[in-house]
C-alpha positions as CSV (number, residue, x, y, z in Angstrom):
1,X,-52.2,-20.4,11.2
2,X,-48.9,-18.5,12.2
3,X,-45.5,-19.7,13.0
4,X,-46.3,-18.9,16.7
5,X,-49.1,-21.4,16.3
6,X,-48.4,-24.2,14.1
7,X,-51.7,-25.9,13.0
8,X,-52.6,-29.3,11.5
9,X,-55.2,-31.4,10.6
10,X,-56.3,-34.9,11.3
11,X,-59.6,-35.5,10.1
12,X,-61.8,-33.3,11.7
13,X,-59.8,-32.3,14.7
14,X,-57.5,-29.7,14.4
15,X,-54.5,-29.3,16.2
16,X,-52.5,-25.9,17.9
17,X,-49.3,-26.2,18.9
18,X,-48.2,-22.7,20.1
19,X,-44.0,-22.1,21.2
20,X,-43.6,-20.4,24.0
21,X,-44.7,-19.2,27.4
22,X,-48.3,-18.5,27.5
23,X,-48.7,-15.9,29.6
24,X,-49.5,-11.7,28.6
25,X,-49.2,-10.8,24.8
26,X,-49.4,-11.5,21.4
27,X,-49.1,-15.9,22.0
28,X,-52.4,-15.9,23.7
29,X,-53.5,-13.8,21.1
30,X,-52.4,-15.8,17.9
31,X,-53.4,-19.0,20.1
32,X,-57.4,-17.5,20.7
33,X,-57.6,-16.0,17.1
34,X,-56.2,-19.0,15.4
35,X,-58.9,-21.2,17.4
36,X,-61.4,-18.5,16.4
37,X,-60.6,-19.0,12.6
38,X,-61.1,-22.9,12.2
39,X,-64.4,-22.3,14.7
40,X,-65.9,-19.9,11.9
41,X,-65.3,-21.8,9.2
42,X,-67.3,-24.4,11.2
43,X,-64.9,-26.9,12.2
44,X,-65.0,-27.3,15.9
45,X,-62.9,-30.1,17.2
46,X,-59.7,-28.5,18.9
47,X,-56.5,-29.9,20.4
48,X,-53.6,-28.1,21.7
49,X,-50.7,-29.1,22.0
50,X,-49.0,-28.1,25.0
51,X,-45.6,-29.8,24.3
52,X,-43.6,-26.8,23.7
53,X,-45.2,-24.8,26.1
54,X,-43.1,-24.4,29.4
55,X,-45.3,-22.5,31.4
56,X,-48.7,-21.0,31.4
57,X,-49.9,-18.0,34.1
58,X,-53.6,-17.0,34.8
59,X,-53.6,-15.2,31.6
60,X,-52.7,-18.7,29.6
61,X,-55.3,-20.5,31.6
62,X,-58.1,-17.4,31.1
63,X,-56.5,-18.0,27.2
64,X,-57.4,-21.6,26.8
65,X,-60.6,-22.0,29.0
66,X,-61.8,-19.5,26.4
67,X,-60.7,-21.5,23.6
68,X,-62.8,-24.3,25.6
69,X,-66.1,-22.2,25.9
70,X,-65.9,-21.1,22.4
71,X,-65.5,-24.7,21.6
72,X,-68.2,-26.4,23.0
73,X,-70.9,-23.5,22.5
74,X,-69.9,-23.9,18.8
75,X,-70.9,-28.1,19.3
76,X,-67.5,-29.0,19.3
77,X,-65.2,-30.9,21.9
78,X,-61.5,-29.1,22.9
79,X,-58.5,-30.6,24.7
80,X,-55.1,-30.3,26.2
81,X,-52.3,-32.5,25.0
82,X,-48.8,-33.1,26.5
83,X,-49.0,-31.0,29.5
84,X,-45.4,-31.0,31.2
85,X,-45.1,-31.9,34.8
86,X,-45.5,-28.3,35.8
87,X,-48.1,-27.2,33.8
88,X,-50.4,-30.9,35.2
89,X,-49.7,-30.0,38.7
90,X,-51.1,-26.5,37.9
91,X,-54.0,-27.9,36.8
92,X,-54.2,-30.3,39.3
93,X,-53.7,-27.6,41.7
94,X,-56.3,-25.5,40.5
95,X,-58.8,-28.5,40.1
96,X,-58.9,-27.8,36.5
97,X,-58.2,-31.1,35.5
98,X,-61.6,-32.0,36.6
99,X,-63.0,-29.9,33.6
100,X,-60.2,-29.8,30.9
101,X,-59.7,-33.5,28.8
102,X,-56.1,-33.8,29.3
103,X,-54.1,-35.8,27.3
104,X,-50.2,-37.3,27.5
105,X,-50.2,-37.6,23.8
106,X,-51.5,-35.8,21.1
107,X,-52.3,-39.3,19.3
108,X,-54.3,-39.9,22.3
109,X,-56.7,-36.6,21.9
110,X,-56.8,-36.8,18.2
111,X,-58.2,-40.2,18.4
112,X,-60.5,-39.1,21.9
113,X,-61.9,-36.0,19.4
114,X,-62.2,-38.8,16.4
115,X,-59.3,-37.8,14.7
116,X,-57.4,-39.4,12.0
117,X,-53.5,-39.9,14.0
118,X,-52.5,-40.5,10.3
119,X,-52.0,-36.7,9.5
120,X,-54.8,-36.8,6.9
């Protein structure tokens, strides 16, 4: 969708993989509004991609467990792939890990969502 959030598709899944920090200001933004996009044009089976994400505050978290309501009211399934150490703990921490699907691999939440790992 933007080059803050690099999008692609695999089958019906589509994947987010925002750079950078998610914390206050305009990534959380481009990460909600870019998941808001493929939602209204009815396609409601998201992944993101956490790899190049180093670190995520409350407003990250607020950021993608919206991402995760808007997801599922819309029918669709959401989850988080390649969480670093830091970020897992976090959510281990917070006990979030008992409500987000939570991935090592991308591959591995593609395929959980009933993605093609192919790229098409």
């Amino acid at each position: 969708m933007t080059e803050l959030v690099p999008t692609t598709r695999h089958g019906d899944v589509f994947v987010f993989a925002p750079r950078g920090a998610l914390m206050e200001g305009s990534l959380n933004e481009e990460v909600h509004h870019s998941v808001q996009l493929v939602l209204a044009e009815g396609l409601n089976h998201i992944v993101i991609d956490l790899s190049n994400v180093p670190w995520l505050n409350s407003s990250g978290i607020g950021t993608l467990m919206g991402c995760r309501t808007e997801c599922l009211e819309a029918g669709g399934r959401f989850a988080l792939a390649s969480a670093n150490e830091k970020i897992t703990q976090l959510f281990t921490t917070l006990m979030l890990n008992t409500v987000l699907d939570l991935y090592e691999t991308v591959d591995e939440a593609v395929q959980a969502l009933g993605g093609n790992t192919d790229g098409s």
